[in-house]
C-alpha positions as CSV (number, residue, x, y, z in Angstrom):
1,X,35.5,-7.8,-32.6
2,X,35.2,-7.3,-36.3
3,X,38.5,-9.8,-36.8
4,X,37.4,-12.2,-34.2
5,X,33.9,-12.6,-36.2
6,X,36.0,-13.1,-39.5
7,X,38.0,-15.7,-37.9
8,X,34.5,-17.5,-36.6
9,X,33.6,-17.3,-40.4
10,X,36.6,-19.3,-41.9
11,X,36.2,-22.1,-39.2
12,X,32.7,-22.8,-39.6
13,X,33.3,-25.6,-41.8
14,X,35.4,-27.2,-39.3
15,X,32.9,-27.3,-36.2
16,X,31.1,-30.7,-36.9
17,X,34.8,-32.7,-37.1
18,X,36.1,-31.1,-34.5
19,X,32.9,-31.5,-32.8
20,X,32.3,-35.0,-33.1
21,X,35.8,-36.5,-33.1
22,X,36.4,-34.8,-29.7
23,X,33.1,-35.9,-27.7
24,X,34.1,-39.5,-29.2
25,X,37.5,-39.5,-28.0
26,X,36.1,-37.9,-24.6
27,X,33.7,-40.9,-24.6
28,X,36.3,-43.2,-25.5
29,X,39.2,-41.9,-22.6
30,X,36.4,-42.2,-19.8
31,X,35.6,-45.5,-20.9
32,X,39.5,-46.2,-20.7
33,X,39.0,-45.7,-16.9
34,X,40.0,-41.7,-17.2
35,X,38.8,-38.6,-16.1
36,X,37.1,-35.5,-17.6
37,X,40.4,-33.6,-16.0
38,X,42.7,-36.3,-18.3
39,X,40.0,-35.7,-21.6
40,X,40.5,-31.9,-20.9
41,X,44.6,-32.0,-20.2
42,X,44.3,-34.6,-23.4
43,X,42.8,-31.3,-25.5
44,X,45.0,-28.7,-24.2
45,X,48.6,-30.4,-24.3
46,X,48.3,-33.6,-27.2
47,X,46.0,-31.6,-29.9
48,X,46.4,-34.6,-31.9
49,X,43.0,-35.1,-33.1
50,X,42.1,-39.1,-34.5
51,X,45.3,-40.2,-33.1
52,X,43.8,-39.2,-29.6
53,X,41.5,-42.1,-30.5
54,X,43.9,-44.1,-31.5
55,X,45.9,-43.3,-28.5
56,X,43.1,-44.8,-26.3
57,X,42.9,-47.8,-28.2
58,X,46.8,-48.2,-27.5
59,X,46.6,-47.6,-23.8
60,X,44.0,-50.3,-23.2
61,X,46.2,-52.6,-25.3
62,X,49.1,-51.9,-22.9
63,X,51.4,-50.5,-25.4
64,X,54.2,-48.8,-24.0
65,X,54.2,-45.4,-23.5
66,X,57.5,-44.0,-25.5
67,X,56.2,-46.1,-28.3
68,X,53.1,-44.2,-28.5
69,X,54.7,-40.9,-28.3
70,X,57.2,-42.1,-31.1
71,X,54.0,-43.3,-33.1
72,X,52.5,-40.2,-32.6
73,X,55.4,-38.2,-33.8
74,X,55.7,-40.2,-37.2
75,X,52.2,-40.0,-38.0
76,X,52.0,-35.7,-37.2
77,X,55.4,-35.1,-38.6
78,X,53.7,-34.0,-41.8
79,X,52.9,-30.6,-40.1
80,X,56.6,-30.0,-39.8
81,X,56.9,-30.5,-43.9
82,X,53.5,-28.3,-44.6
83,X,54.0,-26.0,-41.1
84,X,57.4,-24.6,-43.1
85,X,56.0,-22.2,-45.3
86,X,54.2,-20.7,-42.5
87,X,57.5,-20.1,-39.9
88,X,58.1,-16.2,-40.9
89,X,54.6,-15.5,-41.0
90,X,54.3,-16.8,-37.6
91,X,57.8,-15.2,-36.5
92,X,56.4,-12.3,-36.9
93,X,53.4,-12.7,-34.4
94,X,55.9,-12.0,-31.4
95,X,54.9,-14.1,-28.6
96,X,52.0,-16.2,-30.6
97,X,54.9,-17.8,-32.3
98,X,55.4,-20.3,-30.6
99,X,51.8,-21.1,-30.2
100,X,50.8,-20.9,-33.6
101,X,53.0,-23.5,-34.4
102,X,52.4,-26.1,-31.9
103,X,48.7,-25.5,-32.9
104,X,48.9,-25.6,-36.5
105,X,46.7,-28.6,-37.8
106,X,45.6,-30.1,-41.0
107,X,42.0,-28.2,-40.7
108,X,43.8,-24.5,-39.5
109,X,46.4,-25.5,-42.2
110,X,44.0,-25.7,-45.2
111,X,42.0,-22.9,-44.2
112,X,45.7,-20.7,-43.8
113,X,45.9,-21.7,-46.8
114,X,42.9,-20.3,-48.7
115,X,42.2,-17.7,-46.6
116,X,41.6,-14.0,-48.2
117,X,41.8,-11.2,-46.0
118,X,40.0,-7.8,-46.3
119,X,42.0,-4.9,-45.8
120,X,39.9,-3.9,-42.7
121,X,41.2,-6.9,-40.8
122,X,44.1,-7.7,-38.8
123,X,45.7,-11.1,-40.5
124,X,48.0,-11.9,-37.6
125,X,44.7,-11.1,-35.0
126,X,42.7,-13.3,-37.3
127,X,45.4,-16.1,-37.9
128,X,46.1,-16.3,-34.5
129,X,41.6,-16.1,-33.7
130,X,41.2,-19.0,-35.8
131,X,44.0,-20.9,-34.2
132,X,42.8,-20.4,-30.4
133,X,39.1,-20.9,-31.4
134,X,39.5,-24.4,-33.3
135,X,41.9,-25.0,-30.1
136,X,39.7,-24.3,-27.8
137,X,36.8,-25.9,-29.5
138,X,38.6,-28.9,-29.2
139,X,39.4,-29.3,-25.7
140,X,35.4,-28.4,-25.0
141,X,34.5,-31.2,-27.2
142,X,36.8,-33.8,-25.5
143,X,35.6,-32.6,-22.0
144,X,32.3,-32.6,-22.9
145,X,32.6,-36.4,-24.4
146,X,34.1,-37.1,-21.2
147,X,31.2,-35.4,-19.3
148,X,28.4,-37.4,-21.7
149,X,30.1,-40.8,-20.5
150,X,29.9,-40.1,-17.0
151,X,25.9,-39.1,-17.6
152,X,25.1,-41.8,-20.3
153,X,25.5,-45.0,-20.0
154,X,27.6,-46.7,-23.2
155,X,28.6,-50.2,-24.0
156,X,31.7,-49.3,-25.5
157,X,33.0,-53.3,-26.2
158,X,34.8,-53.8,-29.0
159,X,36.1,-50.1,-28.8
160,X,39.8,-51.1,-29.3
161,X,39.1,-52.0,-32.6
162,X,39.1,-48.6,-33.6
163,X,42.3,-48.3,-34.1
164,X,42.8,-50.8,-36.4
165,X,39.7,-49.3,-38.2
166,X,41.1,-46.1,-38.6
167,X,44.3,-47.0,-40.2
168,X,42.7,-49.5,-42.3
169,X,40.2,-46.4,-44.0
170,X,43.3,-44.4,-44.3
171,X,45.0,-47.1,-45.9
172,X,42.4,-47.7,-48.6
173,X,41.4,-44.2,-49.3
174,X,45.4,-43.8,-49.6
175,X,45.6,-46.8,-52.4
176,X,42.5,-44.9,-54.8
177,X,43.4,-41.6,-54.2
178,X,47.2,-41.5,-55.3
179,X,48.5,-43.0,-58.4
180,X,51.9,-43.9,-56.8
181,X,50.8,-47.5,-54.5
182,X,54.6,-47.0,-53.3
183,X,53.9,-45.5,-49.5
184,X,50.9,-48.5,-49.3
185,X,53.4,-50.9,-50.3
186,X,56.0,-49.7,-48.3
187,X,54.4,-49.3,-45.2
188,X,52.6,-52.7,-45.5
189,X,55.9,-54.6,-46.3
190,X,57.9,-52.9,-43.3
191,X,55.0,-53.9,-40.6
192,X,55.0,-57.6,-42.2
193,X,58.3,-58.0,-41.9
194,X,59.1,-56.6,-38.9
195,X,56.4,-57.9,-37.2
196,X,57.5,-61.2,-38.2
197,X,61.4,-60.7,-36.7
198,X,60.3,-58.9,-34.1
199,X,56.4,-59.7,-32.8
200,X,54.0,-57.9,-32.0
201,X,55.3,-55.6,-28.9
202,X,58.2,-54.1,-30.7
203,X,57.8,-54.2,-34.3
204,X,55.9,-50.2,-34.6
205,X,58.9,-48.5,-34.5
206,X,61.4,-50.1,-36.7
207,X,58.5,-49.9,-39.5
208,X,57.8,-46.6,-38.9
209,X,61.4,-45.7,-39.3
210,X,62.3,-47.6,-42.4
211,X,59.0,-46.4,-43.9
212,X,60.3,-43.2,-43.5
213,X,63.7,-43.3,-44.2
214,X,62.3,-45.2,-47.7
215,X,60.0,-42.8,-48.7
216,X,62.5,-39.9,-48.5
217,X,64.8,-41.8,-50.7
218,X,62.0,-42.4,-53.3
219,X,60.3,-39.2,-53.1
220,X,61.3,-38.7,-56.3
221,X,60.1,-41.6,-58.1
222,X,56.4,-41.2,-56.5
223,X,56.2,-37.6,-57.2
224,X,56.7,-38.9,-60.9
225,X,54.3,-41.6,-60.4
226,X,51.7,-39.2,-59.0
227,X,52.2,-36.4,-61.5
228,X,53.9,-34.2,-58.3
229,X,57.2,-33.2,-60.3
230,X,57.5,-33.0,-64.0
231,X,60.8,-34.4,-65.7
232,X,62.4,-33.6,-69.0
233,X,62.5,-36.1,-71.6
């Protein structure tokens, strides 16, 4: 009990996000014509967080449903990159393993991260309490914004603009927070230009991918751009 309250502790500043982005995509999916059992499944098997939103805005547009799931891949594949360090710490927690990393998000990440442990507490109990909590917390959130839309009535028009919303913010906050304007510039040029050879059903993919590929290749020059790797003269 001792390690579970600990674990409470170290999430606490986490409960409002994970609080109010769930009941809004729970809100949003039952507006999309789904029910509370799809908002609850959503929680317990996607675990994507905004992009749940964004998911919903995608499904009412009709986009196809391997392109989502591809979409959805590129834009979560940074906990594969930051999700490394953690593997043999996670090895180690037997069974968990496996669940520790398919639950591993940026919040649980950052508080892994900082985390300082007392020596009368169990780390692997508490890492693997502050995964299942925030899990769980989530899934209750969505089910309970699903719940709310079937009670209150919303006029939710518009809705599918979120999307767009979204990635505009993180575009923006991307272009004043980092010195290196390579990724904006990148990603903007690849979804100009294939949108314009390939229109608007197919072009998501073949942007994402060459974004990619052309951020690896100039990881170097943006971590010199953004102070990430220091060169000699």
């Amino acid at each position: 009990m001792k390690t579970f309250r600990f674990a409470i502790k170290q999430i606490i500043p986490l409960l409002f996000s994970y609080t109010f982005v769930g009941i809004a995509f729970g809100i949003l999916i039952h507006e999309a014509g789904y029910s509370v059992l799809w908002a609850f499944l959503s929680g317990v098997f996607i675990y994507a967080g905004a992009m749940q939103i964004v998911m919903v805005s995608l499904i009412i547009s009709d986009v196809p449903l391997l392109m989502i799931a591809m979409m959805t891949f590129f834009i979560n594949a940074r906990h594969i990159f930051y999700g490394i360090g953690f593997v043999a710490k996670f090895r180690k927690m037997g069974w968990k393993y496996p669940y520790m990393v398919l639950t591993l998000t940026d919040e649980t990440y950052s508080v892994f991260c900082s985390i300082e442990y007392p020596e009368n507490i169990d780390e692997q109990k508490a890492d693997f309490y502050i995964a299942l909590i925030c899990h769980m917390l989530w899934v209750l959130s969505c089910t309970m914004g699903a719940l709310i839309g079937e009670i209150l009535p919303f006029d939710m028009t518009g809705i599918e603009f979120s999307a767009t919303a979204f990635f505009v913010v993180v575009c923006v906050n991307q272009w004043h927070q980092f010195e290196s304007h390579i990724p904006a510039i990148t990603g903007f040029a690849s979804a100009i230009g294939f949108y314009i050879l390939l229109g608007a059903d197919y072009f998501l993919l073949p942007a994402l991918s060459v974004s990619l590929i052309t951020l690896t290749i100039m990881k170097e020059r943006i971590d010199m751009q953004t102070g990430g790797v220091k060169y000699d003269n």
